[in-house]
Phi, psi and omega in degrees: 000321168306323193273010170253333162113012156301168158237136173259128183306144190037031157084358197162196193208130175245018183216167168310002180222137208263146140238101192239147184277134167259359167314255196349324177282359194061015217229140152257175159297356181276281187290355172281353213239314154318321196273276224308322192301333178285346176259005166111345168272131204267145160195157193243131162297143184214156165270145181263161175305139165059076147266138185281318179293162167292165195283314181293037182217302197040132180271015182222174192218133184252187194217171169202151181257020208279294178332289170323294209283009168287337173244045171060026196279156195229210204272339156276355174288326176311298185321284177338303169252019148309308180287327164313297191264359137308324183277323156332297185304330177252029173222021157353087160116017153230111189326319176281322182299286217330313196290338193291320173286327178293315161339274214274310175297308185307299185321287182330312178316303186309315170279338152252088153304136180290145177287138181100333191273162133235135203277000000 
């Protein structure tokens, strides 16, 4: 996500969960969480430190890997969909990325089945 021009709160992560500042993007955490959820990817609005929005607007989105890597997705799948949701984000409010990004996740899905699930 960094290496895409996201900024991650303390520069990274030493545990399974993400945080990311959406300021730079014009976007809050509402709509980034709104957009992404239509495309089948989850991520929940969070407040960044010394956030100015109300905590149900926010200027960040937090992320968690356990759900991949629990179906097994491995560091290019990661890679992959770090770029699904950058393209979401920076394409806020358009229907051909989101269904074209709703596309390449159902596939992903498809190719890692969650353990436990049966279609």
């Amino acid at each position: 996500l960094q290496r895409l021009g996201l900024r991650l709160i303390s520069g990274g992560t030493d545990n399974h969960l993400l945080l990311v500042d959406l300021t730079e993007t014009g976007i809050t955490g509402k709509e980034a969480e709104e957009a992404l959820e239509r495309t089948g990817i989850v991520v929940n609005r969070n407040p960044i430190p010394f956030d100015s929005r109300p905590p149900r607007v926010t200027s960040g989105i937090r992320l968690g890997t356990p759900a991949v890597t629990t179906r097994g997705f491995g560091g290019e799948e990661m890679k992959h969909i770090a770029s699904l949701i950058v393209k979401v984000i920076t394409n806020i409010g358009n229907d051909n990325i989101q269904n074209q990004v709703s596309q390449e996740v159902s596939q992903l899905c498809q190719r890692f089945p969650a353990p436990g699930i049966d279609d």
